[in-house]
C-alpha positions as CSV (number, residue, x, y, z in Angstrom):
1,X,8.7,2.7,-9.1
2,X,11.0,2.9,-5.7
3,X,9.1,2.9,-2.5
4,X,11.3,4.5,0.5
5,X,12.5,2.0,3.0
6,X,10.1,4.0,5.1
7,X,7.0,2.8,3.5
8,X,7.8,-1.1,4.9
9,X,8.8,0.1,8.3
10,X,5.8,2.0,8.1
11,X,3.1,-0.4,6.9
12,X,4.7,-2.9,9.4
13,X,4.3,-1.1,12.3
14,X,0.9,-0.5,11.1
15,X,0.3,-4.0,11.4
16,X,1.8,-4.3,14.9
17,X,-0.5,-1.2,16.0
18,X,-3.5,-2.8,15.3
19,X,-2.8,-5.6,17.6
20,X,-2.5,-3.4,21.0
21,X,-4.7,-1.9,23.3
22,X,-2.6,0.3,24.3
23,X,-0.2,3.2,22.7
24,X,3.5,1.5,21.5
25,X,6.0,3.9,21.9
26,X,8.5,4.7,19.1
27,X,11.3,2.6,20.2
28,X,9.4,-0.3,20.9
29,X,8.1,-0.4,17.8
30,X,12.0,0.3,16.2
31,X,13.1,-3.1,18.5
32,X,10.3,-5.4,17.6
33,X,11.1,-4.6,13.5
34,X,15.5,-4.3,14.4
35,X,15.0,-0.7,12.9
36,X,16.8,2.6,13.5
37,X,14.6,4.5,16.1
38,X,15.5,8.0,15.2
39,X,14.5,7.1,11.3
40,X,11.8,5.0,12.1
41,X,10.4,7.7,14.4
42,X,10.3,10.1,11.4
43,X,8.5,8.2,9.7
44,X,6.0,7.8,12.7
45,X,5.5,11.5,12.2
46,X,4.7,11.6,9.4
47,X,2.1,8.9,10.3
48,X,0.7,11.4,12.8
49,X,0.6,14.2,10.1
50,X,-1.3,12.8,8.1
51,X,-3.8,11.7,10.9
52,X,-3.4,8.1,10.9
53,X,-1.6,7.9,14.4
54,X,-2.1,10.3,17.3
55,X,1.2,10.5,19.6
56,X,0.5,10.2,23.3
57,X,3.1,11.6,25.4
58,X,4.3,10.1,28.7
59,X,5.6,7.2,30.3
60,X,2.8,5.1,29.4
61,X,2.7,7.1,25.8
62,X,3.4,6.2,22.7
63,X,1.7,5.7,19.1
64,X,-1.9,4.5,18.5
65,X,-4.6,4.6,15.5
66,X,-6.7,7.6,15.1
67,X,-9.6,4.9,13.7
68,X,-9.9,1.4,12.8
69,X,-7.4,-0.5,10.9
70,X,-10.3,-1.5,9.2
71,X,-10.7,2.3,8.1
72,X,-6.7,2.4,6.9
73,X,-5.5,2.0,3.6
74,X,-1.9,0.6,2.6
75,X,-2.2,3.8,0.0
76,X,-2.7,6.0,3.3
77,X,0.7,5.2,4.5
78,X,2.1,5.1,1.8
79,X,1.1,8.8,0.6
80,X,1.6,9.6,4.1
81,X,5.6,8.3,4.4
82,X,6.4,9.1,0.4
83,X,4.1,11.8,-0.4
84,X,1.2,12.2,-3.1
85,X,3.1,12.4,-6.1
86,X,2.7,10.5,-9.2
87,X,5.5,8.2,-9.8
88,X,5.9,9.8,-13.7
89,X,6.3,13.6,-14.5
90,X,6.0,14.3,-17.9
91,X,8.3,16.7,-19.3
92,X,6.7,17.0,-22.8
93,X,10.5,15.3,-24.2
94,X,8.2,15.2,-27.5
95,X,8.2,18.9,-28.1
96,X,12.3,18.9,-28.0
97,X,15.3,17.8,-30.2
98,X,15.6,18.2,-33.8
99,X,11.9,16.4,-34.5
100,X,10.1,18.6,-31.4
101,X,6.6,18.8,-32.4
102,X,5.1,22.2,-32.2
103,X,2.8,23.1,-29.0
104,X,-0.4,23.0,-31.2
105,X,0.2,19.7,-32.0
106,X,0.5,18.3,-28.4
107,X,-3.4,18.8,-27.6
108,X,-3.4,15.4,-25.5
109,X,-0.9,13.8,-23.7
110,X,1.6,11.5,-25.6
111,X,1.4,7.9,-25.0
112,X,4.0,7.4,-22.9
113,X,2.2,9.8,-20.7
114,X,-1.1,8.1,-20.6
115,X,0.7,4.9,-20.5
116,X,2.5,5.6,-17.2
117,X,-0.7,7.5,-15.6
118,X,-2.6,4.8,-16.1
119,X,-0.4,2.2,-14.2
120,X,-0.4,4.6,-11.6
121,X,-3.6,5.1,-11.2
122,X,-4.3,0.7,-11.3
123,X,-1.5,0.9,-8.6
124,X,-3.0,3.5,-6.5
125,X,-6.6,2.0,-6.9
126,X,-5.0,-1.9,-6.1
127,X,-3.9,-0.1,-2.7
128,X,-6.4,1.6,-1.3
129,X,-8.2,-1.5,-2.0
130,X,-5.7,-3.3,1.0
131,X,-6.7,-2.0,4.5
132,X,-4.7,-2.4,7.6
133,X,-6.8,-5.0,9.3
134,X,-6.9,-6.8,5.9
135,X,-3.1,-6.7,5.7
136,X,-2.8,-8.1,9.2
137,X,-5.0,-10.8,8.6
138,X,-2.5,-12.1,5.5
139,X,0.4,-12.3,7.4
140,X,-1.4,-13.7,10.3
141,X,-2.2,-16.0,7.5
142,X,0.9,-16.4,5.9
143,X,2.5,-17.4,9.1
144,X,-0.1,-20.1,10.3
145,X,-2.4,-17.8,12.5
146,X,0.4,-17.1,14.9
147,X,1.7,-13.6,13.9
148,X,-0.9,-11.5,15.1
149,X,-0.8,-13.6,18.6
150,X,2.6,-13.2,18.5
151,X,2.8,-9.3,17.9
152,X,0.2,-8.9,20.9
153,X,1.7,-11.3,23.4
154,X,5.3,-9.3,22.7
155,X,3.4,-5.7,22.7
156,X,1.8,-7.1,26.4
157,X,5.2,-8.3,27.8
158,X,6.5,-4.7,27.1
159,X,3.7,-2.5,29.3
């Protein structure tokens, strides 16, 4: 499976928007990740959409949460920026070519089919396990306890 590009920019600014107080607009969030603003504002959208981020508009507007990060799941954004759709569509290749098995004889799905809706059901399940606030307190993790301090100082120096 291939996430969009707009699934990291996505889940990252995420991260960076549960660290203000106040609404972040677009392009600052595109500088802090040394992302394209027009894409990275599509993708902020469709955020918005899908009702994880509400859009304030104005000179002190910007993007913020519609509810706690702690209420946000990494499969949110991620259905949100690359949609609901499985990762597999069967195209029932068994009932085709020279050994194609007749329709009656495809009352379940083939295995290949239960296979692959399987894994993306474990996938889907592992993320909606992963909140926001959880995912923010990894990296903060990961980098020593500094990142979230970091992202909030930087997010300050901008208002």
């Amino acid at each position: 499976m291939k996430l969009s590009n707009g699934v990291e920019w996505a889940l990252h600014c995420c991260v960076s928007l549960g660290q203000s107080h106040a609404p972040v607009p677009a392009a600052r969030l595109a500088e802090l990740h040394g992302v394209p603003p027009g894409y990275l504002a599509k993708h902020l959208q469709a955020l918005s959409q899908a009702g994880i981020l509400r859009s304030t508009p104005g000179p002190t507007g910007g993007y913020s949460f519609t509810r706690p990060a702690e209420d946000i799941t990494v499969l949110d954004v991620v259905q949100a920026v690359d949609g609901r759709e499985p990762a597999f569509r069967c195209t029932e290749i068994r009932r085709q070519g020279p050994l194609a098995l007749p329709a009656e004889e495809c009352v379940k799905p083939c295995a290949v089919n239960r296979a692959m809706q399987s894994a993306d059901k474990a996938w889907r399940g592992a993320l909606k396990e992963i909140t926001i606030a959880e995912l923010a307190d990894t990296i903060d993790a990961d980098s020593s306890g500094t990142a979230k301090r970091d992202v909030r100082e930087w997010l300050v120096g901008s208002e």
